[in-house]
N, C-alpha and C positions, 0 to 999 in steps of 0.2 A: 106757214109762219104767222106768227099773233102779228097785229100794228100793238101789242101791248108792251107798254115800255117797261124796262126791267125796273124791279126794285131791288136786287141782293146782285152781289157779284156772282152768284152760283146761275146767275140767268143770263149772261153774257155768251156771245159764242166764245169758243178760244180756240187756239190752234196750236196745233202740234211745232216743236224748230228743233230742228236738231241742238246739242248742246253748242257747238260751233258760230250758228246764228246767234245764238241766244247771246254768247259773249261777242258776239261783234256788235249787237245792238246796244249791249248795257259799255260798253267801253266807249260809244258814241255819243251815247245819252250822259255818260259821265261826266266826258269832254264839254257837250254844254253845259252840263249842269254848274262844272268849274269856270266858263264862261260867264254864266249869268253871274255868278258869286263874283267873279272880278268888276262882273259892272256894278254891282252892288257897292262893293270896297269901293269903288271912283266917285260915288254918287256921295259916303261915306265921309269921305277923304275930298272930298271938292273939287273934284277931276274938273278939267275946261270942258265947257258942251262938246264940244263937235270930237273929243278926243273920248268919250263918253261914246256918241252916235256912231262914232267908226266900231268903236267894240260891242254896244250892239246892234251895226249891221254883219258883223263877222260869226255872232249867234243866233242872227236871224237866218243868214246863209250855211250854217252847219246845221239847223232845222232843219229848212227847206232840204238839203241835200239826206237827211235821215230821211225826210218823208218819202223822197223818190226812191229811195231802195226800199224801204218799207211799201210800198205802191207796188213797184217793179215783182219784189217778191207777191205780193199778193193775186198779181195779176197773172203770172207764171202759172200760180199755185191753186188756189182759193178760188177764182174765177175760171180756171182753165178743167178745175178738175169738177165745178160748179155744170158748167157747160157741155163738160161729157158724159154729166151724169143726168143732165136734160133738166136741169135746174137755172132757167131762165132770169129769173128774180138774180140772180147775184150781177145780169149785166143791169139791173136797175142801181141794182147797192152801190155798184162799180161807178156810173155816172153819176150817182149822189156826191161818193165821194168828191170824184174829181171835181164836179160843179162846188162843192165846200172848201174845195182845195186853192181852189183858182181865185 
């Protein structure tokens, strides 16, 4: 593998999800997305701080909670199938992330 950083999205890895995944992630991703848009509308609209900060720690914690099943999956997946294939580099990738994660 290059250390060369990608410049096109055609140089990214990607990965295979069944159609089933795919819509549980975008239905999650949605639900923030309608989050962030309500904090938005508050900030708009002159919400009180702290009723502001409660809405987004409630999009902060639907992130975080994507991220772990997104993690969970990868680590099942991506790294397990990394590791049987004698491809060692994916437990670097693996503790990257988590070290960027944390």
């Amino acid at each position: 593998m290059s250390d060369k950083k990608p410049n096109c999205c055609t140089e990214y890895k990607t990965k295979d999800r069944t159609p089933d995944d795919v819509k549980k992630l975008l239905n999650r991703l949605n639900r923030i997305e309608g989050q962030i848009r309500g904090i938005k509308t508050m900030v708009e609209n002159k919400a009180y701080c702290t009723d502001i900060l409660m809405q987004s720690s409630a999009a902060l914690s639907a992130l975080n909670s994507f991220n772990r099943e997104l993690l969970s999956d990868h680590i099942k997946s991506c790294v397990a199938d990394g590791i049987r294939e004698g491809r060692d580099e994916v437990i670097d990738e693996l503790t990257d992330i988590m070290r960027r994660l944390m």
